[in-house]
N, C-alpha and C positions, 0 to 999 in steps of 0.2 A: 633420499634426503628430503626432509620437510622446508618447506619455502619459508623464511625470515618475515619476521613481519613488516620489515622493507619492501619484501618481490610481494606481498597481498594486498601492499598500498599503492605501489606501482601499479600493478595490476587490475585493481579496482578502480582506482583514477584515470588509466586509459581506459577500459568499459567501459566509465561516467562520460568519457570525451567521446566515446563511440557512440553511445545512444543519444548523446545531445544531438550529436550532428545528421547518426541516422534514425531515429526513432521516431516514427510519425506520432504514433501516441505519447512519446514526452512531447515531443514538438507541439503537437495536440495542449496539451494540458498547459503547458508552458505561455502559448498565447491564450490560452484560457483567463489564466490566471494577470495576465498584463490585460486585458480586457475589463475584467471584474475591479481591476485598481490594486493590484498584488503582485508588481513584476517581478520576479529574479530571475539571476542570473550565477554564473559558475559558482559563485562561492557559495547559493543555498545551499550546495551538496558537498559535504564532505567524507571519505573515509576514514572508519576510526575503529581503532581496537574497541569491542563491546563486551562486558562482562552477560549480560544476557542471552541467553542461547535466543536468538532471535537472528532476521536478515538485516534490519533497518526500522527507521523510525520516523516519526518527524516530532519535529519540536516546534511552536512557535514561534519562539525565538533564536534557533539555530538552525532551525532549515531542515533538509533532507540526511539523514544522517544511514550511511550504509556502514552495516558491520563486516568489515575485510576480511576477517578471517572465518565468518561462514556466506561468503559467496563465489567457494570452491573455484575460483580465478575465471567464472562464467559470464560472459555475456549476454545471455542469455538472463540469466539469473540475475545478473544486477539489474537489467534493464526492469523486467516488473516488477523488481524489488520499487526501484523511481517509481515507474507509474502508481504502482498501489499507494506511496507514502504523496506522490504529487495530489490523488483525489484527496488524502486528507489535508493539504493543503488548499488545494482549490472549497471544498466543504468549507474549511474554517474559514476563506478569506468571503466566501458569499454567507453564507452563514452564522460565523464567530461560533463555532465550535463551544459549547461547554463539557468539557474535557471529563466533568465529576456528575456531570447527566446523564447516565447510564443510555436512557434512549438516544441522545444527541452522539454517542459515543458508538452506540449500536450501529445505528444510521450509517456514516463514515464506516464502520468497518464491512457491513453490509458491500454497503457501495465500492469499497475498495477490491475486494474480495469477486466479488461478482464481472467489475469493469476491467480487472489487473491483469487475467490471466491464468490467478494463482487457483482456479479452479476448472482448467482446463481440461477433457481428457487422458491428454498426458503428462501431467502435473500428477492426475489422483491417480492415473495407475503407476504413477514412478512412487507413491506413496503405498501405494495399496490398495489402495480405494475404488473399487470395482461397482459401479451402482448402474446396472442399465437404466436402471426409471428412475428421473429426473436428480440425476446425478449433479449438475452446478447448482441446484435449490439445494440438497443434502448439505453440499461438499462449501455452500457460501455461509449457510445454516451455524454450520458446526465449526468455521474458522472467525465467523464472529464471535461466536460464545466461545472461542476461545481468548482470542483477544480481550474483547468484553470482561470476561473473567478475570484477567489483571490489574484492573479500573480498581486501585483504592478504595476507592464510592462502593462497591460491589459488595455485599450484603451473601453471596455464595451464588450458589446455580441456579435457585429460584429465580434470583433477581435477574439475574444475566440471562435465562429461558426469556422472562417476562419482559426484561428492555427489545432484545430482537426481532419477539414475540409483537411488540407494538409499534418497532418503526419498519419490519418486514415489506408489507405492502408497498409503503410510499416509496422505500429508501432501494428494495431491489428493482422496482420499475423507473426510476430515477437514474438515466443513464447520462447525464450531463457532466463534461461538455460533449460527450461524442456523438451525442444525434442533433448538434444543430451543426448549422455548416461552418465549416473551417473558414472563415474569412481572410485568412493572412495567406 
């Protein structure tokens, strides 16, 4: 039997209460973002039926938004689904994010991709993705230009090679907040 989309809301809302309370890295980003002038708190994140084949998202003005029914009732999987959408949160509250600036937009997915997880060893081989040489540079590479590529703004692949292509440098050696010290 297939779980109700009750049991993946239930489900996904206790994850969201499990990583809050154990996840160093939301933990991490969380006072990050209270630092910078940006606090939330539970209700940033909510789960929600997503018609997008996507994990999650954020929104400015909605918060962290996890899709319950593709986060296979994981904890795991919710949790850097959070982290990845917190760096676009913490970006846009230091930053202000221009959402339809392909670079700006780069940037943040860059950074998310790179700091979340989602390009971990065994992330890419539960995908397929088998790259001995420099495998998180490939695997962050080509999940921004995927992203990216969704951007309205987006002009095709050209443009989206060419935004990644320019915020590259800055934006994958840009590990913040996680190399300054945790003060909280």
């Amino acid at each position: 039997r297939r779980p109700a989309m009750s049991e993946h809301r239930e489900r996904c809302d206790a994850n969201v209460e499990r990583a809050l309370a154990k996840s160093s890295a939301v933990r991490t980003l969380l006072a990050a973002l209270e630092r910078a002038g940006c606090p939330v708190d539970r209700s940033f994140f909510s789960c929600e039926r997503c018609e997008q084949d996507c994990q999650g998202g954020y929104d400015r003005d909605r918060g962290v938004i996890l899709c319950q029914q593709h986060m296979l009732d994981s904890a795991q999987l919710t949790e850097s689904t959070m982290v990845h959408e917190l760096i676009h949160a913490f970006d846009d509250c230091r930053a202000r994010v221009d959402w339809m600036n392909l670079k700006h937009h780069a940037c943040t997915e860059i950074r998310a991709a790179n700091l979340s997880g989602d390009c971990s060893f065994g992330q890419e081989f539960a995908r397929g993705n088998i790259n001995l040489h420099a495998q998180q540079q490939k695997c962050v590479r080509r999940r921004a230009e995927l992203s990216v590529a969704m951007n309205p703004a987006s002009g095709g692949a050209r443009d989206v090679k060419e935004a990644v292509a320019a915020a590259w440098h800055h934006c994958y050696n840009d590990r913040a907040p996680f190399n300054v010290e945790n003060s909280s």
